[in-house]
C-alpha positions in Angstrom: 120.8 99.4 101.5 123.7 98.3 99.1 121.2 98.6 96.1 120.4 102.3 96.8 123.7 104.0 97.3 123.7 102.9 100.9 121.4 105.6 101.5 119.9 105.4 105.3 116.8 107.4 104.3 115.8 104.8 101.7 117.0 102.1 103.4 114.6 102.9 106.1 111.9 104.0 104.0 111.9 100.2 102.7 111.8 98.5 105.6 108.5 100.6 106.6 107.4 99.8 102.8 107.8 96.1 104.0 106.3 96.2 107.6 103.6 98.1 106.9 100.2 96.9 105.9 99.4 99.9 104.3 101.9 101.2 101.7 101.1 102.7 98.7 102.2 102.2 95.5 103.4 106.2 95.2 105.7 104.9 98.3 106.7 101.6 97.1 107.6 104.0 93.8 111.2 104.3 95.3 112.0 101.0 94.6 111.1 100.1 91.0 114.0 97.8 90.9 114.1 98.5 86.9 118.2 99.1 87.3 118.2 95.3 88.5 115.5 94.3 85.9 117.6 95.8 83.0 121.3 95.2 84.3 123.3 94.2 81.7 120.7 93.8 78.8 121.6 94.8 75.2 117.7 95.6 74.6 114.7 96.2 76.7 111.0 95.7 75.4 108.0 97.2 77.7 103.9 97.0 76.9 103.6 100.3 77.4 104.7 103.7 77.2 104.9 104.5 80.8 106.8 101.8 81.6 109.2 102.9 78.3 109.4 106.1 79.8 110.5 105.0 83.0 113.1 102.6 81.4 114.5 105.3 79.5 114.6 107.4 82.5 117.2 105.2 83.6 119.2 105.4 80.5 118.5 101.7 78.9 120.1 102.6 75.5 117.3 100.5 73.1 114.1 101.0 74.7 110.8 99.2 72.8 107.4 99.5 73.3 105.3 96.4 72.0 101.7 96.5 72.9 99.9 93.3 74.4 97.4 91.4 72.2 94.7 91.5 74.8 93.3 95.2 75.7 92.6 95.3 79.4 91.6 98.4 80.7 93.7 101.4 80.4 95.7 101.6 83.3 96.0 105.7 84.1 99.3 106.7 86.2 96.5 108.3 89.1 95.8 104.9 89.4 99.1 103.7 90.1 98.7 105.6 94.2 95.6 103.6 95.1 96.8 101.3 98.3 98.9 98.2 97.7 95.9 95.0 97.5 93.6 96.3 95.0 90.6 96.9 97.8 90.8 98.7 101.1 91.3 95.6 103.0 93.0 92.3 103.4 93.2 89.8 102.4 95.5 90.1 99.6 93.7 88.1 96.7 96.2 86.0 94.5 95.2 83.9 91.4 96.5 81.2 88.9 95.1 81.1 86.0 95.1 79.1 83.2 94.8 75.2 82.1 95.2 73.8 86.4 97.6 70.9 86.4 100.4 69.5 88.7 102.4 71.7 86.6 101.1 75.2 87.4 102.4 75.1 91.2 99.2 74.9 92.9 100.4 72.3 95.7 103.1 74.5 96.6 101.7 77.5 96.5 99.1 76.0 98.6 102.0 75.2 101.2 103.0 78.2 101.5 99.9 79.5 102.4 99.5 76.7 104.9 103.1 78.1 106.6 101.7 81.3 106.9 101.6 82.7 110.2 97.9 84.4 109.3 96.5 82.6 106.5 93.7 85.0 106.6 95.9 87.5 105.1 95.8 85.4 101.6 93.3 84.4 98.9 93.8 82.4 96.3 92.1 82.3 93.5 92.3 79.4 90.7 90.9 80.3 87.3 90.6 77.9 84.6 90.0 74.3 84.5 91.0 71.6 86.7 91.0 67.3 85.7 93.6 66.4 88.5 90.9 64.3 91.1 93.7 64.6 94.0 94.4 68.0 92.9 90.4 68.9 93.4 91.1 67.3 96.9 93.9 69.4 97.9 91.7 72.2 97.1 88.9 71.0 98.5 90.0 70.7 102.1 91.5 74.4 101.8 87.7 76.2 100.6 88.6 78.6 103.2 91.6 80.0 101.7 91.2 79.4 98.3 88.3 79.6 95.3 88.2 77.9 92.1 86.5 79.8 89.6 86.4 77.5 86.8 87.0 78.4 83.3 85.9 82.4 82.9 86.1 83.7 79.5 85.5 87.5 78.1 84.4 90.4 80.1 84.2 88.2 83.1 87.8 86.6 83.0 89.2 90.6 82.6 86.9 91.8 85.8 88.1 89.0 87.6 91.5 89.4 87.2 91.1 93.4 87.8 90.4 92.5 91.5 93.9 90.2 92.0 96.4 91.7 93.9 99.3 89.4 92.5 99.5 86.7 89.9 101.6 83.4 89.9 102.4 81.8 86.6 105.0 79.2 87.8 105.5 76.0 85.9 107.1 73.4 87.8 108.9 72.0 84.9 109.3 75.0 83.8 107.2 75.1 80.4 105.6 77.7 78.4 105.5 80.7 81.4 105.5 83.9 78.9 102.0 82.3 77.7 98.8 84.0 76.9 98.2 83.9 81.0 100.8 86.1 81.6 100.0 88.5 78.6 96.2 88.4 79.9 97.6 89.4 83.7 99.4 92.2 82.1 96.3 93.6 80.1 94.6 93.6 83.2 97.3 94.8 85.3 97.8 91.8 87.6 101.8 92.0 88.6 102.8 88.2 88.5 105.1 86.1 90.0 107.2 84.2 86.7 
């Protein structure tokens, strides 16, 4: 509540964003979080001209808009109030993608998912290539919680991505995260976890 003027209306409006299993993203629109995202930066950059516009809403002083190298699908503001999780129902489908190594956070991510109080609620996708025999294993005896894809290139890699909810590009050590992975998430749309 401290974040939004200690406003009780918003304050409860989040909490029902967070408990509820059916927010949208026009609800979830109250708390873009850009002020926190932009707090004491000289300079902000966006990939695209909504998300300029809303920066400069807020009053960022040196707004940019550099375009991504990859052309996803054009994401159209009526899209933005389709329900949080891509589809109309759970689970909500998360992917890492990329070269799959020790270094990508796979065995924690999968975890977390094995904490989960209802690990139905979660998908995880793994895209790209994996040489790591014991990581294969660890995979393996989760096939009901997670897929791996493989290596998907084209067409196919951007359909894919378009039906992720959420996409994790942690590197545990931390190498290399604003990488063509990310940039491909963006194209797509895929908000990611860095």
């Amino acid at each position: 509540s401290m974040l939004y003027g200690g406003n009780p209306d918003l304050h409860l409006h989040l909490q029902a964003v967070l408990s509820s299993r059916s927010a949208s993203l026009e609800s979830s629109g109250h708390f873009p979080f850009t002020e926190l995202a932009t707090f004491n930066a000289i300079s902000v950059i966006t990939h695209s001209e909504y998300a300029a516009d809303q920066v400069r809403q807020g009053g960022a002083l040196d707004t940019h808009c550099l375009h991504l190298p990859y052309f996803g699908p054009k994401v159209k503001e009526a899209e933005c109030s389709k329900d949080l999780g891509k589809g109309s129902s759970w689970p909500i489908n998360l992917a890492i993608f990329g070269f799959l190594g020790h270094n990508r956070f796979i065995l924690e991510t999968l975890k977390v998912l094995e904490n989960i109080s209802s690990p139905e609620d979660f998908h995880l996708h793994l895209i790209g290539p994996v040489n790591d025999k014991s990581l294969l294993g660890e995979i393996d005896r989760r096939k009901k919680q997670v897929t791996l894809h493989g290596s998907v290139f084209g067409d196919k890699l951007d359909k894919l991505l378009r039906k992720m909810d959420f996409g994790i590009n942690i590197r545990k050590p931390s190498m290399g995260e604003s990488s063509a992975s990310l940039l491909r998430y963006w194209a797509n749309g895929v908000p990611c976890l860095v």
